[in-house]
ZAGULO-263804 format. One record per atom (N, C-alpha, C, O): x, y, z; residue in one letter. Coordinates in steps of 0.1 Angstrom, whole numbers, plus 5000, padded with zeros to 4 digits. Layout:
ZAGULO-263804
XYZA/...
END
This chain:
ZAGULO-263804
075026453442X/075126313445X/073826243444X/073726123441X/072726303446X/071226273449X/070926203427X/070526103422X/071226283425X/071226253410X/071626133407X/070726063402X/073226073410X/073725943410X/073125823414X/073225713410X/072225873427X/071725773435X/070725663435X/070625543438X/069525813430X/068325743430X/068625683414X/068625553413X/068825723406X/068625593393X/069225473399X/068425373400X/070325443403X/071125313408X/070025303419X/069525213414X/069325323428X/068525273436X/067425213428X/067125093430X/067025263424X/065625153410X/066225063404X/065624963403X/067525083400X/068024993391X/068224843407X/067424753410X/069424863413X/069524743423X/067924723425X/067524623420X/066924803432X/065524733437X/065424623427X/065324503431X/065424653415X/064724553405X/065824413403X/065524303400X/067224463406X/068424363402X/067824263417X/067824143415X/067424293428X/066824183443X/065924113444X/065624043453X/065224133432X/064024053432X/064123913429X/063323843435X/065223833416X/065323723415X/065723643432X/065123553438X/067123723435X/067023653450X/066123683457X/066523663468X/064923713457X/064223733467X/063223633465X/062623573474X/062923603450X/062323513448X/062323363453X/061523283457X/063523363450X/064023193457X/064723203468X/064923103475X/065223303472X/065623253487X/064323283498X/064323243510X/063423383492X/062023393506X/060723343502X/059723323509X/060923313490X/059423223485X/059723023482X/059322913485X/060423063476X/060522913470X/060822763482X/060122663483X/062122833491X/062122733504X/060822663514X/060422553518X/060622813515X/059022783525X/057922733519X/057022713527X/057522703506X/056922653499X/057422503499X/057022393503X/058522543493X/058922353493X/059222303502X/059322183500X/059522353515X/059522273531X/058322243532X/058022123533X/057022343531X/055722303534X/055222153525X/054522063528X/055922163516X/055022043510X/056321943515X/056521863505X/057021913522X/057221833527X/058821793523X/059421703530X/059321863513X/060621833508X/062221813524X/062121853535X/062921753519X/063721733533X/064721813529X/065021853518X/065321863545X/066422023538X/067222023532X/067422133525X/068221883529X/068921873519X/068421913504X/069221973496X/067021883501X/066521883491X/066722013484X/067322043473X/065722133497X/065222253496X/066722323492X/066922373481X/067622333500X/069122343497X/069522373485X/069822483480X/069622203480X/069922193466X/069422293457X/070222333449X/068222343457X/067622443451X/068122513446X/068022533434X/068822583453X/069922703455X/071122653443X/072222693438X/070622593441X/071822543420X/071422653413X/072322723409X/070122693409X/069322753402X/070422923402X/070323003393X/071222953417X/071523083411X/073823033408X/074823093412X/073522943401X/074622893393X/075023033386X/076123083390X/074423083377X/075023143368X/075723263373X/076723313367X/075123343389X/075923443390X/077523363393X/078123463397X/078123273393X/079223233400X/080223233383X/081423203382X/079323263372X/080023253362X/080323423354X/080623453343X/080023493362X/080223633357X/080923703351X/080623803346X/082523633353X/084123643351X/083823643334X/084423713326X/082823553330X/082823473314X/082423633307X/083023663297X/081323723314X/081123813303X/081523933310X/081424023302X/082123973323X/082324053327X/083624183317X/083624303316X/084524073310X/085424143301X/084924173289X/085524233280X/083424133289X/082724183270X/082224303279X/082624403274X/081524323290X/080924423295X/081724593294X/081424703291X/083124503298X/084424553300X/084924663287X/085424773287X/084324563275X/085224643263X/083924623250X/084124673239X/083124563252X/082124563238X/080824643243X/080124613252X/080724743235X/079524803236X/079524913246X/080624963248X/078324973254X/078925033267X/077624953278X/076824873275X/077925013291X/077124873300X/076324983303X/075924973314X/075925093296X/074325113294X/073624983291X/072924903298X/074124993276X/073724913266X/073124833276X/072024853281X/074124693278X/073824593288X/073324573295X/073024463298X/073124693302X/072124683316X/070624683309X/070024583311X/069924783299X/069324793293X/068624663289X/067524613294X/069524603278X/068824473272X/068724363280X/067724293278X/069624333289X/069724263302X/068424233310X/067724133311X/068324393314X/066824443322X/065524403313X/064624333318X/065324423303X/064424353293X/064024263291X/062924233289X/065424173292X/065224053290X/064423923303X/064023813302X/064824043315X/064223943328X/063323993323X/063023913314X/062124123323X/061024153320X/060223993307X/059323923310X/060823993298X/060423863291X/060523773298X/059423723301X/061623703304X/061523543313X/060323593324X/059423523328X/060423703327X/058623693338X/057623673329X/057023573331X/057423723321X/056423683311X/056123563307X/054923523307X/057423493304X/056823383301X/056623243314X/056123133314X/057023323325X/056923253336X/055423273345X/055223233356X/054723333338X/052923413338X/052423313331X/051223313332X/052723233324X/052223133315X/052523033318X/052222933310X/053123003331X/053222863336X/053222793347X/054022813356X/052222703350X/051922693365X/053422663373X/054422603369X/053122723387X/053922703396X/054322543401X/055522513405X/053422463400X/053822303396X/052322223391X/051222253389X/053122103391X/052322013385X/051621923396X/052221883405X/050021873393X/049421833403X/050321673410X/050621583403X/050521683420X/051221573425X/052421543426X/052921433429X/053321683422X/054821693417X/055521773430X/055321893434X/056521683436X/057121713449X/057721843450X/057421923459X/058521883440X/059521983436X/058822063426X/057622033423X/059622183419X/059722263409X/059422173394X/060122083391X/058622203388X/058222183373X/060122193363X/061122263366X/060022123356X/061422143349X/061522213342X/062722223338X/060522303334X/060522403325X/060422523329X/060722623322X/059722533347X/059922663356X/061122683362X/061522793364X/062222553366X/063222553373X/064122593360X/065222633363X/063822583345X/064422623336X/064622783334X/065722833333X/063222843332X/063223003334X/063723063345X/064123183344X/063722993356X/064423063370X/065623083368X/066123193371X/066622963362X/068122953356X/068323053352X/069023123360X/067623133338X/067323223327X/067623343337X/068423433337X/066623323344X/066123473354X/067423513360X/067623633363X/068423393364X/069323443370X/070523483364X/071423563367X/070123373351X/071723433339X/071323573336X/072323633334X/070023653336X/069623713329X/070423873341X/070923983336X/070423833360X/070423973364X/071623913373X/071623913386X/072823833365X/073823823369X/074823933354X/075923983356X/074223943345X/074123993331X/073724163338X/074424263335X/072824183345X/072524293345X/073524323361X/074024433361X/073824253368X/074424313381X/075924313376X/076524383385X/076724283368X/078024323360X/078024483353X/078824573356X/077124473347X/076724603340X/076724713348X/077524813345X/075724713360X/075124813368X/076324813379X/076424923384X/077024743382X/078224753394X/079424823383X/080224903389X/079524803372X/080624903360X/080125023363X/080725093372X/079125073357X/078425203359X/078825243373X/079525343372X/078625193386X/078225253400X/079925293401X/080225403407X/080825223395X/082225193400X/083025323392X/084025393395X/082325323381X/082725483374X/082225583377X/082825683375X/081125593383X/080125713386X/080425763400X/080525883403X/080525663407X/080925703424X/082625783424X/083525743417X/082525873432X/083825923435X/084325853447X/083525783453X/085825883452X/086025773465X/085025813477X/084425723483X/084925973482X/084226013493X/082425983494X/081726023503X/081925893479X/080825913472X/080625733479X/079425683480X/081325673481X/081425473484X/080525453492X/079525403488X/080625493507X/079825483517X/078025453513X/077225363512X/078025633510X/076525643506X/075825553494X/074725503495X/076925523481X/076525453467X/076425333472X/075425273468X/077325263482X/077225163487X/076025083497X/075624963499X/075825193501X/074225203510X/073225123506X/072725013507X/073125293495X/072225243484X/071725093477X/070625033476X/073225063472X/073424943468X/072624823475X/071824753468X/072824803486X/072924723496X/070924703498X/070224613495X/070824843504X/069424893510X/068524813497X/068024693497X/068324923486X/067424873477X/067824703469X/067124653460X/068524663474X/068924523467X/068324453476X/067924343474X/068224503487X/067324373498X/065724423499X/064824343502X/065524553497X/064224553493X/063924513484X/062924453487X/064324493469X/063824423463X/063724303466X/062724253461X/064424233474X/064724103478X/063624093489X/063123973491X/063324163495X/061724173502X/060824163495X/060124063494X/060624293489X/058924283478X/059124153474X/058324083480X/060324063466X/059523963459X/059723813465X/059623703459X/060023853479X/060323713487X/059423733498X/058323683494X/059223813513X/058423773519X/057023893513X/055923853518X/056824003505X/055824053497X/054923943492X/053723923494X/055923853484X/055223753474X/054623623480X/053623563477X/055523603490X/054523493502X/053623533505X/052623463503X/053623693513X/052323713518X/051323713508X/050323673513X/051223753494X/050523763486X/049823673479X/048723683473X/050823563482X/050023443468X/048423343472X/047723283465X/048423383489X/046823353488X/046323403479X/046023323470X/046023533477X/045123673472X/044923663459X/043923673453X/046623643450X/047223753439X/047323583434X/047423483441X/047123573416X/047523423411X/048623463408X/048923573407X/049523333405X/050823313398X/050823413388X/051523513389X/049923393378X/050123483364X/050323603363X/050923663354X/049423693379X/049323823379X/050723863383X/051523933377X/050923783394X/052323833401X/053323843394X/053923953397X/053823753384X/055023743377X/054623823360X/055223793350X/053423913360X/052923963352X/053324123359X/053524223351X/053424133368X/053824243377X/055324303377X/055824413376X/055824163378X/057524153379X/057724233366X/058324343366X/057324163353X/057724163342X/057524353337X/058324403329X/056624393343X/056224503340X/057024593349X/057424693343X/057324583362X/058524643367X/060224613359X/060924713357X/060524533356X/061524493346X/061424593334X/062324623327X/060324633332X/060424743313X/060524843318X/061124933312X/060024863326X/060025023332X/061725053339X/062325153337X/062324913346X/063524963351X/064324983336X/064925083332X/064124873328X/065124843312X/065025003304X/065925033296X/063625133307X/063325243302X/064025383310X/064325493306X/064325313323X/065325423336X/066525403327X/067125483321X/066725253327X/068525253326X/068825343313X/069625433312X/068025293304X/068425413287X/067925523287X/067825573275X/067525613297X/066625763298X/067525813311X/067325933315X/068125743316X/068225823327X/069725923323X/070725863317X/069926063326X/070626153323X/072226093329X/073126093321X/072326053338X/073226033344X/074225913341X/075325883343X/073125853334X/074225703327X/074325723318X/075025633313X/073725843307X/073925843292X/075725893297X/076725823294X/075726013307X/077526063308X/078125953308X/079226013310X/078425853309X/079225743310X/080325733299X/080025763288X/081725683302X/082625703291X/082325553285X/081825463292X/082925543273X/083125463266X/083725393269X/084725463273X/084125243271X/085525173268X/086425213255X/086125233243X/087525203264X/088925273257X/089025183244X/089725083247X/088825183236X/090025073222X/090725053224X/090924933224X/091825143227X/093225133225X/093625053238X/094725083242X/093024983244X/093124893254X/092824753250X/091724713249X/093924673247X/093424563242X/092524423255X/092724413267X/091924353250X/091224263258X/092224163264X/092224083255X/093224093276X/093824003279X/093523903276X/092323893272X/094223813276X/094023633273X/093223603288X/093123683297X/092923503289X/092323493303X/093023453312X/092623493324X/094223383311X/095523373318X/096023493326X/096123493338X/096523623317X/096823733317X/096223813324X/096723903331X/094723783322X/093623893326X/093823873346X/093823943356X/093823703345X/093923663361X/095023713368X/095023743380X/096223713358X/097123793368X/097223923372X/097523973383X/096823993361X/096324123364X/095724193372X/095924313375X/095024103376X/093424113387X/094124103398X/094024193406X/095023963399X/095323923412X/096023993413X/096024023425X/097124083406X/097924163409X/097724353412X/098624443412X/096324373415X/095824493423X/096324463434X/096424343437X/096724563441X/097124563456X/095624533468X/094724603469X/095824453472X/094924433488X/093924323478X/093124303486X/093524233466X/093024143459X/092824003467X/091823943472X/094423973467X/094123843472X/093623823490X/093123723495X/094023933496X/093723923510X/091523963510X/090823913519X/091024053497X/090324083503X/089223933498X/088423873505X/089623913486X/088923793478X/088923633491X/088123543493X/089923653497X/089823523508X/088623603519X/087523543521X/088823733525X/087423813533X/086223773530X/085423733538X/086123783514X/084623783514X/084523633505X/083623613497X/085323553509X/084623433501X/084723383517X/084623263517X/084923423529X/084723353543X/083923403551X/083523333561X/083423543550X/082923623560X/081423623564X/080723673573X/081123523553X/079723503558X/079123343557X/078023293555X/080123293560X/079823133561X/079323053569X/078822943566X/079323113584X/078323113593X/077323123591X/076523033591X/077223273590X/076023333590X/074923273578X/073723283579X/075423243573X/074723253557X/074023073558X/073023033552X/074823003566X/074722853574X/073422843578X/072522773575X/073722963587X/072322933602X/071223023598X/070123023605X/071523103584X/070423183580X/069423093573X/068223083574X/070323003564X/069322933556X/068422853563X/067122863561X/069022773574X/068322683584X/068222793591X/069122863587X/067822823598X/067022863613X/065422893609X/064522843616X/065222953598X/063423013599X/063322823593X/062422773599X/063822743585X/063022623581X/062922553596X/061822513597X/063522533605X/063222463617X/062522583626X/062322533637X/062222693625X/061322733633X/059822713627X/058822713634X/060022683612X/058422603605X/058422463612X/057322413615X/059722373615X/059322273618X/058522243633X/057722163637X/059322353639X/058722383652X/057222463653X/057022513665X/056422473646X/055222523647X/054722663638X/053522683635X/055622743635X/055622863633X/054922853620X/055522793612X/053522923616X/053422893599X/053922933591X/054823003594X/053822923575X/054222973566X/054123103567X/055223163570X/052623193565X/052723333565X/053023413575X/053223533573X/053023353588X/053723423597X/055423443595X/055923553595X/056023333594X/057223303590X/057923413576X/058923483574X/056823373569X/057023483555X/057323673559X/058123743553X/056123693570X/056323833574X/057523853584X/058023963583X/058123743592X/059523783599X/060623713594X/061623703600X/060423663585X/061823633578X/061823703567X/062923733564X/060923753560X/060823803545X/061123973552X/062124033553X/059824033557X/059124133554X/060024193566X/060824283562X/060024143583X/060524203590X/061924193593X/062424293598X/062724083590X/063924083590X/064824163581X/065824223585X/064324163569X/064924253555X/064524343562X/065624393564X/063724433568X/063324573575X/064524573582X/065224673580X/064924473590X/066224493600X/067424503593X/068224593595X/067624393582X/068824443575X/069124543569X/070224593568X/068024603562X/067924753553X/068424843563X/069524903560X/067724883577X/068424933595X/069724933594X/070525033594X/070224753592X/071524783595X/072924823585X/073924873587X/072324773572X/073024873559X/073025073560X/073925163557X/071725093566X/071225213561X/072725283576X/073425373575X/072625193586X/073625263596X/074625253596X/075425323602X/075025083585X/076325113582X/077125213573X/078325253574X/076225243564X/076325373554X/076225483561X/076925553553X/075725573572X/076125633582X/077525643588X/078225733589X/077625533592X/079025513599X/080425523587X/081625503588X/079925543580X/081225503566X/081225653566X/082225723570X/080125703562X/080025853559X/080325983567X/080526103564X/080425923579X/081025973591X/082525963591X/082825993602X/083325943584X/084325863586X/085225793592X/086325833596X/084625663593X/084525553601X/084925463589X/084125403582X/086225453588X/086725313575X/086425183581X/086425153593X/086125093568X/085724983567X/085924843577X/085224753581X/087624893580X/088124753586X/088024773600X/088424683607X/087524893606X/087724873620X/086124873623X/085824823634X/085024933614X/083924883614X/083624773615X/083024743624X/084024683606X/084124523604X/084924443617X/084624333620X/085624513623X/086124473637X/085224483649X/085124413659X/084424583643X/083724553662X/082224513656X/081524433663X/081724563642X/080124483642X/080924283638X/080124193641X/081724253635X/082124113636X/081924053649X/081223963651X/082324103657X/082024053672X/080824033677X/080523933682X/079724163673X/078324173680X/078024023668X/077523923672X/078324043658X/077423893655X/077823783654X/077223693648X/079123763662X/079623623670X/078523553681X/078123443681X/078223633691X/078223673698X/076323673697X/075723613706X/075623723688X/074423703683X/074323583680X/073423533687X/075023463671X/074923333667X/075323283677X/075323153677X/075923353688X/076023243701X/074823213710X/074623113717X/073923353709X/072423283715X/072023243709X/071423143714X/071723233690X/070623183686X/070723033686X/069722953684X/072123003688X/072822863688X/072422793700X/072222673703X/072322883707X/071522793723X/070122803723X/069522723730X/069622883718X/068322883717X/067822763708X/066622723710X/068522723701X/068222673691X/068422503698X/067922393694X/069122513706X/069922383713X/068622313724X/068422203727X/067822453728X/066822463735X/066022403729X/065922283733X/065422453718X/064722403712X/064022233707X/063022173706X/065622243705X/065522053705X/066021913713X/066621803711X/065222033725X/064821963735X/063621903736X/062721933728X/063521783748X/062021753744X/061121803755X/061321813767X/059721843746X/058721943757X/059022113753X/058322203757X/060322143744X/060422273742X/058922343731X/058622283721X/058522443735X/057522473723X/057722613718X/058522693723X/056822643707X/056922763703X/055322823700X/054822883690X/054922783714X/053622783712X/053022993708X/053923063703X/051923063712X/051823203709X/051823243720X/051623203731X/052323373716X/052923433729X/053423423739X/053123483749X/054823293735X/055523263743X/057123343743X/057523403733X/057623333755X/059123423756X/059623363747X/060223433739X/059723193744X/060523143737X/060223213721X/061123253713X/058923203720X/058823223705X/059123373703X/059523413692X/059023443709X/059423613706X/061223593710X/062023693708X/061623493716X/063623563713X/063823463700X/064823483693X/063023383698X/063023283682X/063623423672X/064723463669X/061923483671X/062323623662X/063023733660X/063523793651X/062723733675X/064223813677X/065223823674X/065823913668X/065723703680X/067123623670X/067123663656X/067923743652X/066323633651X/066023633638X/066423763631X/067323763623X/065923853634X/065223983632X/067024083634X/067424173626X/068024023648X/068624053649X/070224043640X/071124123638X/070023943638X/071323833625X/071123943613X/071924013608X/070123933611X/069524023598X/070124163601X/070724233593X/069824193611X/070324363613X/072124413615X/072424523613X/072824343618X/073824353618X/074824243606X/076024253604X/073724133600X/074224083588X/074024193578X/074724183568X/073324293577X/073124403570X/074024523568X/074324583558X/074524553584X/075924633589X/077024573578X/077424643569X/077524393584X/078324393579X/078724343563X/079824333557X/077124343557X/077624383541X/077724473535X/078124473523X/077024633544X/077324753534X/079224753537X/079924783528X/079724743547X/080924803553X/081624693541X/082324753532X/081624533540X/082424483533X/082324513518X/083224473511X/081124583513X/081124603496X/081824733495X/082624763486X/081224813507X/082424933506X/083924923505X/084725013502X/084124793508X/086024743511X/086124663495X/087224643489X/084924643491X/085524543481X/085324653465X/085924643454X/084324763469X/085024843456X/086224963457X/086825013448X/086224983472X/087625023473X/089024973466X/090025033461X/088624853467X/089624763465X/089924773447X/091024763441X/088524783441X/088224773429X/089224893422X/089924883411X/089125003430X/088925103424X/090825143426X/091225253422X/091325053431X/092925053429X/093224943418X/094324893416X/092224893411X/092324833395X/092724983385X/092725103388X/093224923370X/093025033361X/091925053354X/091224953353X/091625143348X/090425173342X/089525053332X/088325043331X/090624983327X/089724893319X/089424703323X/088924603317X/090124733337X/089924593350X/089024653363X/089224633375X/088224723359X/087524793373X/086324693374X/086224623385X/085524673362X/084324603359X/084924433366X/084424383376X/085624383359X/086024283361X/086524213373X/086424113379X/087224333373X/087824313393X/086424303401X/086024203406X/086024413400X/084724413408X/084024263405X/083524193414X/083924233395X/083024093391X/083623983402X/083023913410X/085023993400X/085823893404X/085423873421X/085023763426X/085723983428X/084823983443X/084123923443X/084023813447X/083124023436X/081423993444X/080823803438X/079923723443X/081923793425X/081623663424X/082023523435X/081323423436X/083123553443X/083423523452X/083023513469X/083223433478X/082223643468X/081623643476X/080323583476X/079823543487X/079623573463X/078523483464X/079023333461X/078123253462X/079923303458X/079923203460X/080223173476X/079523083478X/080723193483X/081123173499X/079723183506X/079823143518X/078423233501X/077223283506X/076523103500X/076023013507X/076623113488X/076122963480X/076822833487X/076222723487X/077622853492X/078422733496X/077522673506X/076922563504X/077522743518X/077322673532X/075622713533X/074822673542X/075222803523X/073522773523X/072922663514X/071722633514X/073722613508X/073422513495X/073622383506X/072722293509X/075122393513X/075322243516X/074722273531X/075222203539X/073822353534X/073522363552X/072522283552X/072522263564X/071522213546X/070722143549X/071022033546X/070021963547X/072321933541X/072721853540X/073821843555X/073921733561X/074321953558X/075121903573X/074121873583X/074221793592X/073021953581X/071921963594X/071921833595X/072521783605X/071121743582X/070821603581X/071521503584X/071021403589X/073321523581X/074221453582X/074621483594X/074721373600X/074921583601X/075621603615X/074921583626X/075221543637X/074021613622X/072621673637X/072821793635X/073721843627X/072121863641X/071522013643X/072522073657X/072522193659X/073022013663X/074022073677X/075622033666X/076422123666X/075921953662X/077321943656X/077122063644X/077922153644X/076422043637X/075922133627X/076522313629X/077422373624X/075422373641X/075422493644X/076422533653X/076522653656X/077722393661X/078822493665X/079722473653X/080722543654X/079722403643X/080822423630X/080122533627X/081022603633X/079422613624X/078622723621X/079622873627X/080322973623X/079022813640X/079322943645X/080722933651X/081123033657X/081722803649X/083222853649X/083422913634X/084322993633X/082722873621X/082622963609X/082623093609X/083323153601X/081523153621X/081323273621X/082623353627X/082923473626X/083323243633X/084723343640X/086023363637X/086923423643X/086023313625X/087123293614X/087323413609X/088323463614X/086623503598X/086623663597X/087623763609X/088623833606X/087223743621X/087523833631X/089323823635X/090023913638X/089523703633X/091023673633X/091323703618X/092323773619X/091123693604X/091623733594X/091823843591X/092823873583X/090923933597X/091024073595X/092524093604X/093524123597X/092724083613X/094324093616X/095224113610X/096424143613X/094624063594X/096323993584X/095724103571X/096024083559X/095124203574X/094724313563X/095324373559X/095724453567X/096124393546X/096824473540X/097124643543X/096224663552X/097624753542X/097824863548X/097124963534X/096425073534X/097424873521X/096424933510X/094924953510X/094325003501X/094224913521X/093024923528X/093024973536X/092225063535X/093524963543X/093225073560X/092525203557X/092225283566X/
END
């Protein structure tokens, strides 16, 4: 199994880096210069293209093989860094993102939404069912490390390191991953798509899909299960900048030390799977601990914006701030290895030439339910206030824990 793993471990590290890029570098940069959270929010357009994955998921499906794809895919982000080394991070006196950088970022993401179709085909063929837990781990673990190195890594760095070198760096980890994917022993075994399987109309293809057993119950799971969370994740570290906290501090516990927590809490949810401990009754009791987690950080937070509250150094308040912090992350981590393990389970009662696609179909789902309420959370903050705001949040967060009740028995 150790064979299977580590190549798919290099491969996800490198697929976490675009999110890491804009969700732990880009916000705190553009809060600092003053942007309002609606603004910074909006941002979050830029990872559009994974929500369109369904469009190539069936070429992945049947043209070529998703070596191939992952390969040229991986390449091809190596080039968008490159040319993103050649272009300043903005222009003097320019509020936002440059239009030709916010263009390559687009690119960057059509480019490892192209490569995360490919590489989830491969994991979905290569894993056996008792093989999920651990592949899933994996998955999970190295996807937010990458999502570390190049979110709070790259914050802490960019005193030191220029623009050019850093995304000069990226580009060079990208050829090296684009040279694993076509060398590595274990993905050359990969079968072929079938021929004799013809491609559906797109009509056809949906009913298909929706017609896997446990589909429609799990596709509503994960386009809800993290809508809270994913709420109060976006806002909470920008209002603890508002509240005093600086950037590079901010950068090392939201970037560097929280992703430490979540990697913790994947790496133990992949324990608990492997133990065997199935999905939905996992998801039953770590759901609770982080109801229940967003219920202090929701009063802390309430605290906060009070008047005379501070977050001055080495105050109680400012260490349960992080803590909070540190904590969401560690059991937001639990509960995405256990829900990816449910969602290629799910995949994997597709037939052989709807595995890729099905799987697309989730995880596209799921990111979009992740995009939704982090895109529009700095627009309710603004619009509601920050107390109407964070208890729609966290009755969001409690929505999951009653749906799971209505779980099909093709999961259990």
């Amino acid at each position: 199994m150790r064979g299977k793993l580590l190549p798919l471990a290099g491969l996800y590290l490198v697929q976490g880096l675009p999110y890491g890029l804009q969700s732990g570098l880009l916000p705190v940069l553009l809060r600092a210069r003053g942007l309002s959270l609606t603004r910074v929010g909006l941002a979050k357009v830029l990872y559009a293209p994974w929500l369109f994955k369904l469009l190539w998921a069936p070429l992945v499906d049947t043209r070529g093989s998703p070596r191939a794809w992952l390969t040229l895919s991986t390449a091809a982000l190596g080039l968008v860094c490159g040319l993103l080394a050649a272009l300043p991070p903005a222009e003097a006196g320019q509020a936002g993102l440059p239009v030709t950088v916010a263009g390559l970022l687009l690119l960057l993401n059509l480019g490892a939404a192209v490569q995360d179709v490919a590489l989830d085909t491969l994991a979905v063929q290569l894993l056996e069912p008792a093989e999920l837990g651990p592949g899933n781990t994996v998955q999970v673990v190295a996807y937010k490390l990458g999502a570390v190195l190049a979110g709070g890594g790259l914050l802490a760095l960019v005193p030191t390191l220029s623009w050019p070198l850093l995304f000069l760096l990226l580009a060079a980890t990208y050829w090296l991953a684009a040279a694993l994917a076509w060398g590595a022993p274990v993905l050359q075994q990969q079968p072929a798509p079938q021929p004799s399987e013809p491609s559906p109309h797109t009509l056809h293809l949906l009913q298909d899909l929706l017609a896997v057993p446990g589909t429609l119950w799990t596709a509503g799971f994960v386009l809800t299960y993290k809508l809270g969370e994913q709420g109060a994740g976006s806002l909470f570290p920008l209002l603890l900048l508002d509240h005093g906290i600086s950037s590079p501090e901010l950068g090392l516990w939201n970037g560097v030390g929280a992703v430490a927590c979540s990697i913790a809490g994947s790496s133990l949810g992949g324990a608990l799977l492997a133990r065997h401990w199935q999905p939905l009754p996992l998801l039953r009791s770590v759901l609770r601990f982080r109801l229940g987690g967003m219920a202090c950080q929701t009063a802390l937070l309430f605290h906060l914006d009070t008047p005379g509250a501070r977050l001055g150094p080495s105050t109680v308040l400012r260490g349960a701030a992080l803590l909070s912090l540190c904590l969401q992350h560690f059991l937001g981590g639990l509960v995405t290895t256990a829900t990816f393990t449910l969602m290629m389970r799910c995949s994997q009662l597709a037939s052989g030439a709807l595995k890729a696609t099905h799987y697309s179909l989730l995880a596209t789902l799921e990111l979009l339910g992740k995009l939704l309420l982090g895109t529009l959370a700095g627009a309710l903050a603004d619009g509601l206030g920050l107390h109407l705001c964070f208890s729609l949040l966290l009755a969001l967060s409690a929505m999951p824990i009653v749906y799971l009740g209505l779980a099909p028995s093709t999961l259990a």
